[in-house]
Phi, psi and omega in degrees: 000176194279339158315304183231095180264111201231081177269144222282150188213121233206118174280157212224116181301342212243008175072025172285183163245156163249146171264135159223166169212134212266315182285124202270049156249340183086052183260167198232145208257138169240115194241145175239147178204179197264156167266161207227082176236185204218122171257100183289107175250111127268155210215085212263088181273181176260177175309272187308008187117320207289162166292167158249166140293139206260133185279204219277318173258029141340127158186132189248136175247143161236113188237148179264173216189123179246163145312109194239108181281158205278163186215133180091225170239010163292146165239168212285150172199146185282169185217089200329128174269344183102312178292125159206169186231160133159154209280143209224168187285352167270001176276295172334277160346309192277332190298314179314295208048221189298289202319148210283324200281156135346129182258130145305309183229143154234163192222145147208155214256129160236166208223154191215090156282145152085006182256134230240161156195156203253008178218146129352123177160176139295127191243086180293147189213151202219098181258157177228163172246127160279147187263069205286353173098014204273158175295124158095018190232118172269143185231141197288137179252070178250129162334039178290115199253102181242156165229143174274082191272114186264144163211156160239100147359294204254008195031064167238006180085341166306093183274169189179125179273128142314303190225166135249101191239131161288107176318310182261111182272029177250353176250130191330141177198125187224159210212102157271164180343311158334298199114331168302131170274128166242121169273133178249148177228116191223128185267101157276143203212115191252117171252144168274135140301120173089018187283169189261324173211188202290183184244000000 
């Protein structure tokens, strides 16, 4: 409403602008923000350290997860955004191509179009690896935690992400010429061949 305006602002890979409108007279807020992606490395060794050939049925998920504080008799939890990637032994296999070597890292990128915020404030975000159970595969359970600081400067209902910043200081965060945020998140994954039950 027009006391309190918090018009909505949706991180967008292509930098477009957006409207909303907030105000029940109908004025419409023209909001520009940086694009927000996430470069997912995996990374699949043996028991001794080495890279592998990734087998056939590989297949790794990463889903992002935002932070929802507690309210109420809600209590605080993290909460599945709908984005996730992931990368499968056919990703491997193109990342390989001919060559004879080992791929080290295959990589892919999410981007996180369309996820929105209607205030001012601090947003914690979360990628995670599921953890599918597969035989003979230990999976890094590591955490990459970034937070999104949204303000409005001019306290005018004009939002604009400000900052991005990493909770983990193994996880990557580069800002190009642009204004666009890139996060690097990188998973080591140990598989055994041939284990008899999970590690």
């Amino acid at each position: 409403n027009a006391a309190d305006p918090a018009g909505t602002i949706d991180v967008d890979g292509e930098n477009v602008v957006l409207t909303n409108q907030y105000d029940p007279d109908g004025i419409t807020i023209n909001t520009t923000y940086p694009a927000i992606s996430i470069d997912v490395h995996k990374d699949l060794r043996n028991a001794a350290g080495a890279n592998i050939d990734w087998p056939a049925t590989a297949s790794f998920t990463f889903n992002l997860l935002r932070y929802v504080p507690a309210t109420g008799t809600e209590a605080a939890k993290w909460e599945a955004t709908g984005k996730s990637v992931t990368l499968d032994y056919d990703d491997y296999a193109a990342a390989k191509g001919s060559s004879a070597e080992v791929v080290e890292v295959v990589s892919d990128e999410l981007s996180l179009d369309g996820i929105s915020f209607d205030k001012a404030g601090d947003y914690l975000f979360r990628l995670s690896e599921v953890d599918a159970h597969a035989l003979g595969m230990t999976y890094d359970t590591t955490d990459h935690d970034f937070r999104v600081i949204v303000t409005d400067g001019n306290l005018d209902g004009v939002l604009e992400i400000s900052k991005v910043e990493v909770i983990d200081p193994e996880t990557n965060l580069e800002q190009d010429q642009t204004g666009n945020w890139e996060i690097g998140a990188t998973y080591i994954n140990v598989y055994q061949v041939g284990t008899a039950s999970l590690s």
